[in-house]
C-alpha positions in Angstrom: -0.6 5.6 24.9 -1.4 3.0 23.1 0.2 -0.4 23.4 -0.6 -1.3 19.4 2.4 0.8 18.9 6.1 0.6 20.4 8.4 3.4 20.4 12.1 3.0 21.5 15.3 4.7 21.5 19.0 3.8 21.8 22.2 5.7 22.7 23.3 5.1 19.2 20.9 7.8 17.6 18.3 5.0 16.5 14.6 5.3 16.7 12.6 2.3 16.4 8.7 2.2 15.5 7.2 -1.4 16.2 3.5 -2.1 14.7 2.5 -4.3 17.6 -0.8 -5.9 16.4 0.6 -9.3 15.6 -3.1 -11.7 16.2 -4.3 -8.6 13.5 -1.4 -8.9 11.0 -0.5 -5.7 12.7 -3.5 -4.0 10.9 -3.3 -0.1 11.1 -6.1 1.9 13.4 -6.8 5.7 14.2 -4.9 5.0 17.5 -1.6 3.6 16.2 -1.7 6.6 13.5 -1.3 9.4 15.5 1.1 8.3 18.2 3.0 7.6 14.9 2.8 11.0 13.4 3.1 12.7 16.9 6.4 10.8 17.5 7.8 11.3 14.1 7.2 14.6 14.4 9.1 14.8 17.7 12.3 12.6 16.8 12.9 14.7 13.3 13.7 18.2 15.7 15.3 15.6 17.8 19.1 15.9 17.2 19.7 12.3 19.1 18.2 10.4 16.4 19.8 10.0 13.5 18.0 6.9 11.9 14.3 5.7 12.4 13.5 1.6 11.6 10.2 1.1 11.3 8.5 -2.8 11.5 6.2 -4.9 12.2 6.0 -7.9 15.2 5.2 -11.4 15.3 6.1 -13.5 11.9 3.7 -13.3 9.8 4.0 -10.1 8.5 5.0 -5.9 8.7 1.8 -4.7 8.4 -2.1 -5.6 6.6 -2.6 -2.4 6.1 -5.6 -0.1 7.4 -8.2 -1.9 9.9 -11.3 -2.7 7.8 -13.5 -4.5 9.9 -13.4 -0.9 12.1 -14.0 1.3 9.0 -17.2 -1.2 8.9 -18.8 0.3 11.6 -19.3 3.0 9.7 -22.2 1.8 7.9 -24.8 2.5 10.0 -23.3 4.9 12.9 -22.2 8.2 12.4 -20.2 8.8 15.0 -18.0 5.5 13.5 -18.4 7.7 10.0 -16.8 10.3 11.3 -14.4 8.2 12.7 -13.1 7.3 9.6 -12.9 10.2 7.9 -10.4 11.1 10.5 -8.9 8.0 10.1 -7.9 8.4 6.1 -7.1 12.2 6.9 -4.5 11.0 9.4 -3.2 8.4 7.5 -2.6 10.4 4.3 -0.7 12.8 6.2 1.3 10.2 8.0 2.3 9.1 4.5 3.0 12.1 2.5 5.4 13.3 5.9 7.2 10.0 4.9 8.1 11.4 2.0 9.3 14.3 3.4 11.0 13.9 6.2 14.7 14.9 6.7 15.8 11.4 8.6 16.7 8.1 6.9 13.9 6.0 7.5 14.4 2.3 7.1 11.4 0.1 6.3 11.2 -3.8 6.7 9.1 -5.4 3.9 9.2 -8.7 5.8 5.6 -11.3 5.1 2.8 -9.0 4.5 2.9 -5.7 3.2 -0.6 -4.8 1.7 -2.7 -1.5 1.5 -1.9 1.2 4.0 1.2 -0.7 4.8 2.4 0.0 1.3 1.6 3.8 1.7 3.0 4.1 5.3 6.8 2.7 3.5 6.9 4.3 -0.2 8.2 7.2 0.6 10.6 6.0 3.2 14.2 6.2 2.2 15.6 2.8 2.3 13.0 0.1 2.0 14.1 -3.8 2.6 11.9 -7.0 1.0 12.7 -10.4 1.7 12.3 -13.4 0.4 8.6 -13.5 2.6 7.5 -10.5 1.1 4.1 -10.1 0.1 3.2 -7.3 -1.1 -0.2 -5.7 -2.9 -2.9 -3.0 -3.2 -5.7 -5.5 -2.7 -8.4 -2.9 -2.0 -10.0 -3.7 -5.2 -11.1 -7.5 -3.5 -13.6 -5.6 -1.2 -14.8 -2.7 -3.6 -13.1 0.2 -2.4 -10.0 1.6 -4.6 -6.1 1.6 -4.1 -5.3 4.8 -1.7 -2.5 5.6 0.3 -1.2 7.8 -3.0 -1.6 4.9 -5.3 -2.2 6.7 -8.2 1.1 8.6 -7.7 3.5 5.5 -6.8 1.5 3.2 -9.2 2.3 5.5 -12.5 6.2 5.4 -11.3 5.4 1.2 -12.3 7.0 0.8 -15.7 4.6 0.8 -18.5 1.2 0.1 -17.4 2.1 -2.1 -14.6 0.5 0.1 -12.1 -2.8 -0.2 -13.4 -2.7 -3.9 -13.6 -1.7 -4.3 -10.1 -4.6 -1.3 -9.1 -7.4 -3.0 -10.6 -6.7 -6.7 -10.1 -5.0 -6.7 -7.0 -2.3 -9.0 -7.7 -0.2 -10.5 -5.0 3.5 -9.5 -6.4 6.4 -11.3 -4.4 10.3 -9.7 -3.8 11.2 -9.8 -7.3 8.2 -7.6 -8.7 8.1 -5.4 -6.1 12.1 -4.4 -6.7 10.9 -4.4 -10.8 8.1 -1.8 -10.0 10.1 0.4 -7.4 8.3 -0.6 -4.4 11.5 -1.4 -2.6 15.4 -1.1 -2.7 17.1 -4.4 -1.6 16.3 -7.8 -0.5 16.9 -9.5 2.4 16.8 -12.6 3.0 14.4 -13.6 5.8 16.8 -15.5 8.1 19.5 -12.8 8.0 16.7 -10.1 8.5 18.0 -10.3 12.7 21.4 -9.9 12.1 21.2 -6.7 9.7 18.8 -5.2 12.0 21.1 -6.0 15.0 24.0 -4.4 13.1 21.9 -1.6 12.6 21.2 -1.0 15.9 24.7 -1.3 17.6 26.4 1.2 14.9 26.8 4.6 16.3 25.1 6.7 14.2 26.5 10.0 15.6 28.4 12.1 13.5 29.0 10.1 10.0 27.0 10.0 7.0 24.1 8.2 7.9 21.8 7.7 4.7 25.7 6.2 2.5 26.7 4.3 6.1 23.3 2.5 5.7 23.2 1.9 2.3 26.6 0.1 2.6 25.2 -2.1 5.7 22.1 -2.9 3.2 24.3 -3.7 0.5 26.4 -6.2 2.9 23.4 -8.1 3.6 21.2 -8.1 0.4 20.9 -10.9 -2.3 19.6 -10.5 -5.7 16.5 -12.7 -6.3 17.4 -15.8 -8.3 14.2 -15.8 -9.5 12.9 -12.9 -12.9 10.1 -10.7 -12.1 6.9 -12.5 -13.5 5.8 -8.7 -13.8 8.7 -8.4 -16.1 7.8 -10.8 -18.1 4.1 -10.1 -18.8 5.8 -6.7 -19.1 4.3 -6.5 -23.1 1.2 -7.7 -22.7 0.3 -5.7 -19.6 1.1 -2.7 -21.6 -0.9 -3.8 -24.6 -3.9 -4.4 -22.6 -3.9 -2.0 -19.9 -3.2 1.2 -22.2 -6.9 1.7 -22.7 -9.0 4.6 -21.4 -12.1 2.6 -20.6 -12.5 -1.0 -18.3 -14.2 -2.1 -21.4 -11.6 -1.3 -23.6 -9.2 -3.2 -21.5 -11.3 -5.9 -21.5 -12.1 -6.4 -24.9 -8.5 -6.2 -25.9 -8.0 -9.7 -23.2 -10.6 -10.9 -24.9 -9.0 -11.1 -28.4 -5.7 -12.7 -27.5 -6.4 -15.3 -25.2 -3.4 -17.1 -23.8 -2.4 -17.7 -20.5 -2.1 -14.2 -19.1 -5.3 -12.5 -20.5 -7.5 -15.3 -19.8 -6.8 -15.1 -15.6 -6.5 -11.7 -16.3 -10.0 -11.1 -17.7 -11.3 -13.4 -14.9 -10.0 -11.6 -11.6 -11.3 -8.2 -13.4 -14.7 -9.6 -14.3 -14.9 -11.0 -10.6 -14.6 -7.1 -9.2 -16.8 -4.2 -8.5 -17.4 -3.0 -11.5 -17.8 0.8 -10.0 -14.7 0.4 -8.2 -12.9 -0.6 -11.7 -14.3 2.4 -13.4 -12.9 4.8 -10.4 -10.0 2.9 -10.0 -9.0 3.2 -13.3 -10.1 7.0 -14.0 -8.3 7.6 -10.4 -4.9 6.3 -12.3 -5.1 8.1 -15.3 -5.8 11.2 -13.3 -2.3 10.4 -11.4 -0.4 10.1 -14.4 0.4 13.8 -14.6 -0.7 14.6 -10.8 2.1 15.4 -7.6 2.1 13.5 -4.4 0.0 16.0 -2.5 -2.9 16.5 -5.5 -2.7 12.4 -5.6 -3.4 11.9 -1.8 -6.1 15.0 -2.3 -8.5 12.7 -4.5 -7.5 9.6 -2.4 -9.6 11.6 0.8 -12.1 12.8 -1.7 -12.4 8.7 -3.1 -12.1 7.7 0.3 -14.9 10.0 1.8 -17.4 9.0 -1.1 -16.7 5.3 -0.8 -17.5 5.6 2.9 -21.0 6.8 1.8 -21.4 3.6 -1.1 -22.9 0.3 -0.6 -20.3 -1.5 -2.5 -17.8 -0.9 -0.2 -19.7 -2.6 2.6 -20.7 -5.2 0.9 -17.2 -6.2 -0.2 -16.3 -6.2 3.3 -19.1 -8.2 4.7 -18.2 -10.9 2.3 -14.3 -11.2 2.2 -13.5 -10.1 5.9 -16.9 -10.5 7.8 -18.9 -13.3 6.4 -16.3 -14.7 4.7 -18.8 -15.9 2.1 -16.6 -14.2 -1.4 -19.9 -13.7 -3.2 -20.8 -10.3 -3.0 -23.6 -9.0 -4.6 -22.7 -5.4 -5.8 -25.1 -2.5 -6.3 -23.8 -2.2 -10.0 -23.9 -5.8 -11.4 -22.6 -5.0 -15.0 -19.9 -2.4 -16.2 -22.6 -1.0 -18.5 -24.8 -0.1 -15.1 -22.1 2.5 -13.9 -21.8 5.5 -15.9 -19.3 7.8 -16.7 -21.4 10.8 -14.6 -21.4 8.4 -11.4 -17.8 8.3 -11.9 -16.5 11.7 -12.2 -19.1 12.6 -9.6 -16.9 10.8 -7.3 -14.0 12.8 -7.4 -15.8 16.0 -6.0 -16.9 16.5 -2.3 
């Protein structure tokens, strides 16, 4: 068993999953996964365990989300390919058992929550930001596409939120990530211990557990003092971002420019532009899609970006050479093509 992974119990009925990776912001691998699933799967036919908590050590943050530098093995090796695949089929069905499953499952938010950490806590039952939080889907920085069921958590944002924070990746802190139903209280950092340590030494034996929590939660949480910046930008996102087509979207930044749409046409220019066009057809297909058909494309998406250069070279320049100059296979929106694109959501 691995050690990137902690399981423990208590006599109170609480089962505690601890993402142990702290020098790797806790990043997810194939052999954290499926402990995870294995053990879920065990403690929900468990009638001792009444409550999983589920967070992340050292404190910087829960969780960085899936480990990319290992998915960049695959570029060359098959067997590392393979690998992979296994890896996004195990984490999709570790995160759409989330949503399912029959326990309370409480989720700490705390510094860094990005990627596959967002998709391993959406569907948990009670979710906890703090003040620390950091939360986004920044798989557009590397030329990949926002999985983990993106396109079906992302079109629960209000508006067109969701598609602003798919294709530019913003960084959204407590406040926006309450606005866009990403969590369900906040926490403040420092009493973080003490909630936890309450939740730990009540017996959860024989009481309501999911209202019983919820009360503990509310006994602890603080409204943020500070409005959603999300909020605010609420109109223009959903001005901008109601187009069909990056262009579109683009064009319409273009013609107001003010504070918002200027930055805003500047991080979309600096993307992939394949993995804009995907990204953005991947959301609109979600719009009217269900959890499972969602996560369905996200393997399919997944699978085929496994097999593009893009992807590669987004990782070679944010997280291996550290450079942030990556020179994409497409270089202009106009060199990707609605045929690539559609092509890309079949096997």
């Amino acid at each position: 068993m691995t050690e990137d992974v902690l399981f423990t119990t208590n006599k109170n009925g609480v089962g505690t999953i601890l993402l142990n990776r702290p020098k790797a912001l806790n990043s997810l691998s194939l052999d954290m996964l499926l402990p995870m699933l294995a053990k879920l799967k065990e403690w929900e036919s468990d009638d001792t365990i009444n409550l999983i908590v589920l967070k992340g050590a050292g404190s910087k943050g829960f969780c960085a989300g899936g480990d990319i530098k290992a998915l960049y093995q695959a570029r060359n090796n098959e067997l590392s390919l393979q690998k992979a695949q296994r890896f996004f089929e195990v984490e999709y069905q570790l995160d759409q058992y989330m949503y399912r499953y029959s326990k309370p499952i409480l989720a700490c938010l705390d510094g860094i929550v990005m990627g596959g950490a967002v998709g391993l806590t959406y569907g948990c039952s009670h979710r906890i930001v703090t003040n620390q939080t950091k939360w986004a889907m920044p798989e557009m920085n590397i030329g990949f596409f926002p999985d983990v069921g993106a396109a079906y958590f992302l079109n629960q944002a209000p508006g067109k939120i969701g598609r602003y924070v798919a294709l530019t990746a913003t960084v959204i802190h407590p406040e926006d990530v309450l606005y866009i139903n990403g969590a369900d209280a906040c926490i403040p950092s420092e009493a973080l211990h003490d909630f936890l340590h309450q939740v730990e030494e009540t017996n959860w034996q024989h009481q309501n557990v999911a209202q019983a929590l919820e009360k503990q939660i509310q006994a602890y949480s603080q409204p943020s003092v500070l409005k959603s910046e999300l909020a605010l930008w609420q109109e223009e996102i959903d001005r901008h971002f109601a187009f069909s087509s990056i262009e579109e979207i683009i064009d319409s930044l273009g013609q107001t420019p003010n504070e918002f749409t200027v930055k805003t046409k500047e991080i979309l220019l600096s993307k992939s532009p394949f993995s804009l066009k995907v990204t953005l057809q991947q959301q609109i297909k979600g719009e009217h899609a269900t959890l499972e058909e969602c996560f369905r494309n996200d393997l399919i998406l997944a699978k085929n970006f496994m097999k593009h250069s893009d992807f590669y070279e987004g990782v070679r320049s944010v997280l291996i050479d550290k450079d942030y100059s990556p020179s994409y296979q497409y270089k202009h929106l106009s060199d990707v093509h609605e045929e690539m694109v559609q092509k890309f959501f079949h096997v």
